[in-house]
Structure formats: C-alpha cells, structure tokens
C-alpha positions as CSV (number, residue, x, y, z in Angstrom):
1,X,0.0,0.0,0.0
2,X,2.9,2.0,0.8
3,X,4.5,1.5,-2.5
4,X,1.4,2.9,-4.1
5,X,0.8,6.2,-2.4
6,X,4.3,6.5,-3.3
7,X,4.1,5.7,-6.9
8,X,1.2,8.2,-7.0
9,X,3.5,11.3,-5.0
10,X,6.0,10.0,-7.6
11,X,3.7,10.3,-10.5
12,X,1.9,13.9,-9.2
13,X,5.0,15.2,-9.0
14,X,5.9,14.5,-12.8
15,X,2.7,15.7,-14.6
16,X,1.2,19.3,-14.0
17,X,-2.9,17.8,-14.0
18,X,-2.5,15.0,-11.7
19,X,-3.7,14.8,-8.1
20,X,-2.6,11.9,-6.2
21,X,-5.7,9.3,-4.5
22,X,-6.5,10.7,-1.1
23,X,-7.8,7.7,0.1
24,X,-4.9,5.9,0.0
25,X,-2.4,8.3,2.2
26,X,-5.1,8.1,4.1
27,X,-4.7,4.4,4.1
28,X,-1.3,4.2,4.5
29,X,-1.8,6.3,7.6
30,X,-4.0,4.2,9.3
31,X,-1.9,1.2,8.6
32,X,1.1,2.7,9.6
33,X,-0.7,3.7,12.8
34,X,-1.8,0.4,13.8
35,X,1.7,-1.2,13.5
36,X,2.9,1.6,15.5
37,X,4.8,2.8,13.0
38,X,4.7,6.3,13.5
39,X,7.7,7.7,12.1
40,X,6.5,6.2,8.8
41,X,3.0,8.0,9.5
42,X,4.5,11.2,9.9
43,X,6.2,11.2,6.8
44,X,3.5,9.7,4.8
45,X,1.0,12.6,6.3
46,X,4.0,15.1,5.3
47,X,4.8,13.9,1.8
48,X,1.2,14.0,1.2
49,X,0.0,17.4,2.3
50,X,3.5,18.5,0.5
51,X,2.2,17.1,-3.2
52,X,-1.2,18.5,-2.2
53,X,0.2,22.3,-1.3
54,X,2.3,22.3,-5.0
55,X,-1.4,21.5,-6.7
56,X,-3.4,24.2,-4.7
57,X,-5.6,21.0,-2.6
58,X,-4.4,21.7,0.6
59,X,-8.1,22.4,1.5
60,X,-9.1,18.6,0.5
61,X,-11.3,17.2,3.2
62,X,-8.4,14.1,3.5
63,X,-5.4,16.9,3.5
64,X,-7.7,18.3,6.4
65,X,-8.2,15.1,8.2
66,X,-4.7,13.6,7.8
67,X,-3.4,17.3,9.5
68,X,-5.5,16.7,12.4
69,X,-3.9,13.4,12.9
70,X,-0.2,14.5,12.5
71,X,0.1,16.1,16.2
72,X,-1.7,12.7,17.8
73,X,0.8,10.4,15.7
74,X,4.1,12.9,16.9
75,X,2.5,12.8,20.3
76,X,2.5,9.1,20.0
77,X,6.3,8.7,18.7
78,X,7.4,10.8,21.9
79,X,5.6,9.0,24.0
80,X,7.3,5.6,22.4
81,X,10.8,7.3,22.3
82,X,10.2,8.1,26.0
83,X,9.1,4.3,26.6
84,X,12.8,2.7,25.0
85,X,14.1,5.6,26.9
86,X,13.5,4.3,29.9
87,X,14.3,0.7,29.3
C-alpha cells in the first residue's frame, strides 16, 4: 500500500494535471498507525499534504483530516521514544 501512495506522489510530482488518491495516504496512515509505525506515518501525512500544497488542494477534506492526525501520531512517537528511553 505504501509503494502505491508513493508511486502516486511519484507520478503527481511529474505531470502538471495529476492529483494523487486521497484515500490511499489516508490508508497508508491508518496502517502505519496500527503497526505503531509512527515515524513512517509522519512522513507519509508530510509527503502528502506536500504534493497536495504544490497542486493548490491543501483544503481537500483528506489533507484536512490527515493534519489533524499529525500532532496525535508525533505525540505518540514521543511518548514511544520516552518508553525505550526508559528501558
């Protein structure tokens, strides 16, 4: 899934009229969130609203939505960090 949102950045990034699926770096978000990846979510939710800024959609309802949840998944990274920290 991963590889795909990627290939669509990838692909966004090349042609002027493209727009990349929302629903799958929204996807990839969730996923990433539920293997407590979230290093990987962060920069899937950053790449995303990136490609979505250069194309003038960063007031998408999924851009919107995947902003709100990029302060929860840094909280959650720090709160991991702090976990090995201690161990």
């Amino acid at each position: 899934m991963r590889e795909c949102m990627d290939s669509e950045l990838a692909m966004a990034k090349k042609k002027k009229r493209y727009f990349p699926a929302p629903a799958s770096a929204w996807r990839v978000s969730v996923l990433l969130r539920k293997q407590k990846d979230y290093v990987g979510e962060i920069q899937a939710i950053k790449a995303y609203c990136e490609v979505a800024a250069t194309k003038n959609y960063e007031n998408n309802m999924t851009c919107t939505k995947l902003r709100e949840r990029l302060p929860k998944a840094e909280a959650l990274l720090a709160k991991q960090q702090a976990k090995w920290d201690v161990l």
